[in-house]
C-alpha positions as CSV (number, residue, x, y, z in Angstrom):
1,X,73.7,81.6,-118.1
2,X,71.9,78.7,-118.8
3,X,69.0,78.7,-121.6
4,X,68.2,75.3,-121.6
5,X,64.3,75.1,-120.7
6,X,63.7,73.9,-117.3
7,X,61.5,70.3,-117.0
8,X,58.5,71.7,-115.6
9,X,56.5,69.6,-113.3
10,X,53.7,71.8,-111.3
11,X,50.8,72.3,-113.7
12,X,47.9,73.2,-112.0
13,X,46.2,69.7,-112.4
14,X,43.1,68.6,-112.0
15,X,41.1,64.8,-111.3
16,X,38.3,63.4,-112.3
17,X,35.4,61.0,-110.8
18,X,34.0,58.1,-112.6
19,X,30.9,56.7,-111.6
20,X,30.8,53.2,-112.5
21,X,33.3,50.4,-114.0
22,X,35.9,51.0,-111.5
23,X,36.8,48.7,-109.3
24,X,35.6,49.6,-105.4
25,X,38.1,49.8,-102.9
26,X,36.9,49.9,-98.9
27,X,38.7,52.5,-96.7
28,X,39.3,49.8,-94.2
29,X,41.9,49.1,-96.6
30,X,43.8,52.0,-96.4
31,X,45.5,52.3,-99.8
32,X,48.1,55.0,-99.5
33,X,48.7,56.3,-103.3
34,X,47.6,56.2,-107.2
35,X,49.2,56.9,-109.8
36,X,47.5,58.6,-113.3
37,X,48.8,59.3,-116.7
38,X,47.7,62.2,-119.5
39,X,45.7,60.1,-122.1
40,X,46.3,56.9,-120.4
41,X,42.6,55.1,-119.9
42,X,43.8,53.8,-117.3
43,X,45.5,54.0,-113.4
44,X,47.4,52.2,-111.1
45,X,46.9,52.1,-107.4
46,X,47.4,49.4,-104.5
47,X,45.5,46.9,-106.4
48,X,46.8,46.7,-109.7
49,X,46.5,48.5,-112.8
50,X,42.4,49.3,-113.8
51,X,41.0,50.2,-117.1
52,X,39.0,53.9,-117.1
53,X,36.1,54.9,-119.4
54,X,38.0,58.1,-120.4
55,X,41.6,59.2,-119.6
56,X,42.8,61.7,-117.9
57,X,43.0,65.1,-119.8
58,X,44.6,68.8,-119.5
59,X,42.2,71.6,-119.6
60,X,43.7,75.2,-119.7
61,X,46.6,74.0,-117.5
62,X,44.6,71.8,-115.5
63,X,44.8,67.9,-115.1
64,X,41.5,66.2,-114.8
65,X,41.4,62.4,-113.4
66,X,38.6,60.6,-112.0
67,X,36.8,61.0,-108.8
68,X,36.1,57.9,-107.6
69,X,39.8,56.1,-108.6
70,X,41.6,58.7,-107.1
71,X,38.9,58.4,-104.2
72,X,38.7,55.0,-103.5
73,X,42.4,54.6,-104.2
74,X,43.3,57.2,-100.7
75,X,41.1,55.2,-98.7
76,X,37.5,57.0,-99.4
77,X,33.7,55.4,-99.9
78,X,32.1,57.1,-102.5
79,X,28.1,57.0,-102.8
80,X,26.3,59.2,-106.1
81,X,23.0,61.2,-105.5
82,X,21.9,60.3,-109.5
83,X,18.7,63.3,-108.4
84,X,21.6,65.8,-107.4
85,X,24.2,64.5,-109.5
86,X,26.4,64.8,-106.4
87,X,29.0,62.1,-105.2
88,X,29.7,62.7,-101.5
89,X,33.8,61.2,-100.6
90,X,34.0,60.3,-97.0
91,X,36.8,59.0,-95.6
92,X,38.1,58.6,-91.8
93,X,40.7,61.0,-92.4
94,X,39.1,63.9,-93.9
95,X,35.6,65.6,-93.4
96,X,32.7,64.4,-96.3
97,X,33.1,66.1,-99.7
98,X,30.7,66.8,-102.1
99,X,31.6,66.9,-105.8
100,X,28.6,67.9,-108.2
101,X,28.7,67.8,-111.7
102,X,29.2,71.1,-114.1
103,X,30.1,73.0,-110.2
104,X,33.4,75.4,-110.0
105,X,33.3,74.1,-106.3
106,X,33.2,71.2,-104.0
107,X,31.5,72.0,-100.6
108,X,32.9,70.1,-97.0
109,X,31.4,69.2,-94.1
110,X,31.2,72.1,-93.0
111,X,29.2,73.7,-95.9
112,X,32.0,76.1,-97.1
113,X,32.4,76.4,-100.9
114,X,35.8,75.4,-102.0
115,X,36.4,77.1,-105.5
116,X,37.8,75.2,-108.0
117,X,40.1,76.7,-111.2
118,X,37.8,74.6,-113.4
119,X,34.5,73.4,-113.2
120,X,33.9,69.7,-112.8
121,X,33.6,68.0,-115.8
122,X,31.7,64.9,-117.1
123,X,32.8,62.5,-119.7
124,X,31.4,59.3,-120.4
125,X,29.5,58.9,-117.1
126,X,32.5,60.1,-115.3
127,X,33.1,63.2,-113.1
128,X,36.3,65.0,-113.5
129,X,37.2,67.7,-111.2
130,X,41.0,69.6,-110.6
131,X,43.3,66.9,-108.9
132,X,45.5,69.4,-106.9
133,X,42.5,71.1,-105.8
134,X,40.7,67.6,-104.8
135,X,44.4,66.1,-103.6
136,X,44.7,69.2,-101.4
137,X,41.2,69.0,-99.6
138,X,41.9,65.5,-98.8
139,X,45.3,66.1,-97.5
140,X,47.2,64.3,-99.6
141,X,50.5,64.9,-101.7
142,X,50.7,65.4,-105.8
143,X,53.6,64.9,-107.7
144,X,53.6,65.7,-111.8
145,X,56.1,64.3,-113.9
146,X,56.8,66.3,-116.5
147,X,58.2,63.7,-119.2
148,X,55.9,61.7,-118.7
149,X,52.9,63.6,-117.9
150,X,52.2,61.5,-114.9
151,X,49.9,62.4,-111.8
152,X,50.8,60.9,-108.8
153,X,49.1,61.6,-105.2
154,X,49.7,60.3,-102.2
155,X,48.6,60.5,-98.3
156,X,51.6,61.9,-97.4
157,X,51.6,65.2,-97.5
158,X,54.4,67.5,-99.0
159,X,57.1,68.7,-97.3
160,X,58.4,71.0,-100.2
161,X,55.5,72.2,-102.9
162,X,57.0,73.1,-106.1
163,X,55.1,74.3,-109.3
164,X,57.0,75.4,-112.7
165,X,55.6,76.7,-115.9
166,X,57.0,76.4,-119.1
167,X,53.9,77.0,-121.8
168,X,54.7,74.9,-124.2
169,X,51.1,73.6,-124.4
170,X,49.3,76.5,-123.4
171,X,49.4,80.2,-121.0
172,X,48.5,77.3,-117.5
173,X,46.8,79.4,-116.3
174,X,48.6,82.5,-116.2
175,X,46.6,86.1,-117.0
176,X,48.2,89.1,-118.3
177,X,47.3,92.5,-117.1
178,X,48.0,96.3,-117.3
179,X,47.7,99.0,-114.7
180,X,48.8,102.9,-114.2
181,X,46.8,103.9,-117.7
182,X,43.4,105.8,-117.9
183,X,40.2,103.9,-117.8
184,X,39.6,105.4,-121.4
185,X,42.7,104.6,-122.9
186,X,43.3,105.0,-126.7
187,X,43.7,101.2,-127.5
188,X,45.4,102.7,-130.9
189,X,48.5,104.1,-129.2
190,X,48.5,102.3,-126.4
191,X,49.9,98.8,-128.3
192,X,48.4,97.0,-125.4
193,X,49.1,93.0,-126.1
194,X,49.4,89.7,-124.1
195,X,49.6,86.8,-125.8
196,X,52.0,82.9,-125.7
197,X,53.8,83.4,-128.4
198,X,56.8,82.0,-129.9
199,X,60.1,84.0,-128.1
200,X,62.2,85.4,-130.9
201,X,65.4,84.0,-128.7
202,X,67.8,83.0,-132.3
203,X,68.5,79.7,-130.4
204,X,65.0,77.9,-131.0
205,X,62.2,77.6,-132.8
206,X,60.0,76.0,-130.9
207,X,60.5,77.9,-127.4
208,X,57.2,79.5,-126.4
209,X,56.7,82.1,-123.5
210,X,54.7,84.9,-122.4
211,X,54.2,87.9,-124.1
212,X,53.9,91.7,-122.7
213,X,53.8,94.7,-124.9
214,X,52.6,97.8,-124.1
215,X,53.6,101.0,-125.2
216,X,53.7,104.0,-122.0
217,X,51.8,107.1,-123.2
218,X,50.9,108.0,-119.5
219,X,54.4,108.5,-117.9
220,X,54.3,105.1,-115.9
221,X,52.7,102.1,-117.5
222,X,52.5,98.4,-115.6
223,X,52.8,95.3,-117.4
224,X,52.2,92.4,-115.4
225,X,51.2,88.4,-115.2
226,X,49.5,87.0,-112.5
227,X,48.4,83.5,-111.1
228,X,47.1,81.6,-108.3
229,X,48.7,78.7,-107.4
230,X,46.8,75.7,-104.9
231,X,47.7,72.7,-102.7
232,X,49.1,74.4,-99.6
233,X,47.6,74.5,-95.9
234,X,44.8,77.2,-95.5
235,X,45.9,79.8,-93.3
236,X,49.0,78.6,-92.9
237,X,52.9,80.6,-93.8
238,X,55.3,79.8,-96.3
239,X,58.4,80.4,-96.9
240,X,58.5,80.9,-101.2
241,X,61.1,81.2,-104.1
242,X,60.3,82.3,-107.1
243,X,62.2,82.0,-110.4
244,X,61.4,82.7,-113.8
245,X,63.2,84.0,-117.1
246,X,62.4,87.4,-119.3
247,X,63.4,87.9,-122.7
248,X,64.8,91.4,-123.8
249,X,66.3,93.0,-126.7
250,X,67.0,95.8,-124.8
251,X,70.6,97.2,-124.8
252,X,72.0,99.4,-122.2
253,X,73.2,102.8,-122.4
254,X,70.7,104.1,-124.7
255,X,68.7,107.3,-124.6
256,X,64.6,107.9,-124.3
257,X,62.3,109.9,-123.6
258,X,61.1,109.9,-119.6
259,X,64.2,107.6,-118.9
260,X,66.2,104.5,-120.7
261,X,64.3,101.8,-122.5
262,X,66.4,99.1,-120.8
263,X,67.5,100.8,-117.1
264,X,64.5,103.1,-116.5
265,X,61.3,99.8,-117.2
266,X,62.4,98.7,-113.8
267,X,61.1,94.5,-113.3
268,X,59.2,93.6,-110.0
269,X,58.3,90.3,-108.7
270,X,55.2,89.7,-105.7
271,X,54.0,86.6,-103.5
272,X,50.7,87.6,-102.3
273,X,48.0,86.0,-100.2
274,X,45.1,87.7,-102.2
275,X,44.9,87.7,-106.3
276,X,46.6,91.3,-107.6
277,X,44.3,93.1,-110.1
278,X,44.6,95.8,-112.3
279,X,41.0,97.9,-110.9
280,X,39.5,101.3,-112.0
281,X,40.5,104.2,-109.5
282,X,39.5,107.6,-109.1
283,X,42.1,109.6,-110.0
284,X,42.7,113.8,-110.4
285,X,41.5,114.6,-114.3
286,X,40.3,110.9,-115.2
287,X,39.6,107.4,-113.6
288,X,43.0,105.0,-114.1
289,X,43.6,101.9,-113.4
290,X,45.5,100.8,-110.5
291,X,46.8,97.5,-109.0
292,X,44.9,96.6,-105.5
293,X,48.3,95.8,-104.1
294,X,51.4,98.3,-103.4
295,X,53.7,97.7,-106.1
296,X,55.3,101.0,-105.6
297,X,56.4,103.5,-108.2
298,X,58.8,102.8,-110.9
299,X,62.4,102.5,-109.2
300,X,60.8,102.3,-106.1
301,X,59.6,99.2,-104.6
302,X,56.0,98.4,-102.6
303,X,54.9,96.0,-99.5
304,X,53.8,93.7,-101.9
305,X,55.7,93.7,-104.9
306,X,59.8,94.7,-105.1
307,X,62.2,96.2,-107.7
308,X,64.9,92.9,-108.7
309,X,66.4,94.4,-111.6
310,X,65.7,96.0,-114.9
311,X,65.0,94.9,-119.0
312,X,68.7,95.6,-119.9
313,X,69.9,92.2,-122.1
314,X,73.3,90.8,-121.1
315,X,75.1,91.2,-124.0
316,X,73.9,95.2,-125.5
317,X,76.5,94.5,-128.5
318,X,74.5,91.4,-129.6
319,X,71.4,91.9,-131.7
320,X,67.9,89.9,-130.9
321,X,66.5,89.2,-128.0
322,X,68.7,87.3,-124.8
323,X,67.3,85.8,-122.1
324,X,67.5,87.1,-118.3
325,X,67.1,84.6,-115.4
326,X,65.0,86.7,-112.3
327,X,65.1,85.1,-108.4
328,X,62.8,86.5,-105.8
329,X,61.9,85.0,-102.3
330,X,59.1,86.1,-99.0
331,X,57.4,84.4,-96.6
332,X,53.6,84.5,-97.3
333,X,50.2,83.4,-95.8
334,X,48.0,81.1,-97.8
335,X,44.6,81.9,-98.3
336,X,41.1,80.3,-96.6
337,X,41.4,78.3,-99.6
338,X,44.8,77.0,-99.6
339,X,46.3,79.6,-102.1
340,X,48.7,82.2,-103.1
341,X,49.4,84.4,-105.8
342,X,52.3,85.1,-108.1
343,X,52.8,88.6,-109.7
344,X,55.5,89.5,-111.7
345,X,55.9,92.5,-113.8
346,X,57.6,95.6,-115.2
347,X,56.9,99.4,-113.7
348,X,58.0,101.8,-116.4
349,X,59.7,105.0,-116.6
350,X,60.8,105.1,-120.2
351,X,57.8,106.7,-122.5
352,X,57.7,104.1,-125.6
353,X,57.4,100.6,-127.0
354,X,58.2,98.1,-124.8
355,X,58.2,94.4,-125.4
356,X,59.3,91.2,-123.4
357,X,58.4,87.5,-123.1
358,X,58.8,85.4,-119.8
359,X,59.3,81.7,-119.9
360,X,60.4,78.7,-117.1
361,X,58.1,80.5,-113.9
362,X,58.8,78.3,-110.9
363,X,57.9,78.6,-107.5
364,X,59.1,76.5,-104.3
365,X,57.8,76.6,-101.0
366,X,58.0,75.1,-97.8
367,X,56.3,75.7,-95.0
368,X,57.8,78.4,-92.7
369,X,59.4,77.2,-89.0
370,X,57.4,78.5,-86.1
């Protein structure tokens, strides 16, 4: 088993627009790439290296790097409505796009509103709006570089889209949900908690993940993490593989109540073309809250999310917490937006404290053959 972290290299990035001091590039030109860096003032495209007015920055998962560089660098004009605070990109190869400042969208040619994850940004003059989000509308290709938190996009799209997770910095995104409780719950005995936190592994101190805890006082209790993942095709079918580690101290063989604390809290894994909430249902007694997807019942697995395994640790004579690597693969359709949705989780039977931590999510996906 291998517990070396895996080099992550899919944040969910983000780019940003400046709106003067760069240096303009015609599409006639055609430049075909440019290349950004995390806290670099500065980028490199056909032309040479140019100096920016503020670098490049993560926020909560995202990358942000500048409009008009990343722009003019694929081949875009760029022209800035200073009454609307709108710069409109248009290009030969893609419809006009219209980025405004302190939107969560951009908005086409067409008029449709194109959410963003976060809302454009502005930093010394300069617009900054999500780079996959704004690489994806114009059809082009991003690579990240985890080392060296580099941002690279290209016209040429992807043939393979692959996104990985390793929260060292932050949660990237991710949200943390529960499902299959009352409305009312008693927070008190519930133990309800999602958090990053360090993982109490014994091998590192300085290994974060994702942390569930929750204890089942309702004779099923879901735990789950969620998160939407951009840069693919609208409308159009992937195949997908997801991969991702959990932490348990759970041994097996042992004894609870409602069914084992490492075989009965059953782990399930979803790739969805809408987002998976935890929603309030009418239920016989009280209202509870259920997931809008199937997810199925404890052992049993649903359309939209299946049973790969269970919270048992590999080595039950070994004390502390162990790490368990998880594999999961379906073909799914992306959204109008170019999205999908990652859901991963545990369904459980066994009536107590349960606690894990998830680390090293990734996800690859190329697009299915017709």
């Amino acid at each position: 088993m291998r517990y070396k972290k895996i080099a992550l290299s899919g944040l969910i990035l983000a780019t940003a627009a400046t709106m003067h001091n760069i240096p303009h590039s015609s599409a006639a030109e055609a430049p075909q790439s440019v290349e950004f860096k995390i806290n670099d003032a500065s980028y490199v495209n056909h032309t040479g290296k140019h100096a920016l007015a503020a670098a490049p920055f993560i926020l909560n998962g995202n990358a942000m790097v500048p409009v008009r560089a990343l722009a003019e660098s694929l081949g875009a004009e760029v022209t800035w409505n200073h009454e609307e605070n709108t710069a409109t990109l248009t290009s030969n190869k893609t419809d006009s796009i219209k980025v405004t400042d302190r939107s969560n969208y951009v908005i086409n040619e067409k008029g449709e509103r194109i959410k963003l994850p976060e809302s454009v940004q502005r930093v010394k003059g300069m617009l900054f709006v999500p780079a996959r989000s704004l690489s994806s509308i114009m059809g082009a290709k991003l690579e990240w570089g985890a080392s060296d938190r580099k941002i690279t996009i290209s016209t040429t799209k992807a043939e393979t889209i692959q996104v990985m997770y390793k929260f060292d910095q932050d949660q990237e995104g991710w949200k943390g949900g529960f499902a299959d409780l009352p409305v009312n719950y008693e927070k008190d005995i519930y133990d309800l908690e999602y958090k990053r936190e360090l993982i109490p592994d014994q091998e590192s101190s300085s290994n974060y993940g994702l942390k569930l805890k929750g204890h089942n006082r309702s004779d099923d209790l879901f735990m789950f993490l969620t998160r939407g993942v951009e840069g693919f095709e609208p409308n159009t079918t992937y195949d997908v593989k997801l991969n991702f580690a959990l932490y348990t101290s759970e041994s097996g063989g042992m004894v609870g109540i409602g069914g084992a604390p490492g075989e009965s809290v059953y782990v399930k894994a979803g790739i969805l073309g809408k987002e998976p909430k935890a929603v309030p249902t009418a239920h016989p007694g009280e209202d509870y809250y259920k997931m809008n997807v199937d997810i199925g019942n404890q052992s049993l697995s649903g359309k939209d999310a299946k049973v790969i395994g269970n919270v048992i640790k590999p080595d039950s004579e070994k004390e502390g917490y162990q790490r368990v690597d998880f594999n999961y693969s379906a073909q799914v359709k992306a959204d109008e937006h170019g999205k999908i949705y990652l859901l991963i989780g545990t369904d459980s039977g066994f009536e107590g404290l349960t606690t894990l931590y998830y680390d090293d999510i990734q996800v690859t996906a190329t697009k299915a053959q017709s």
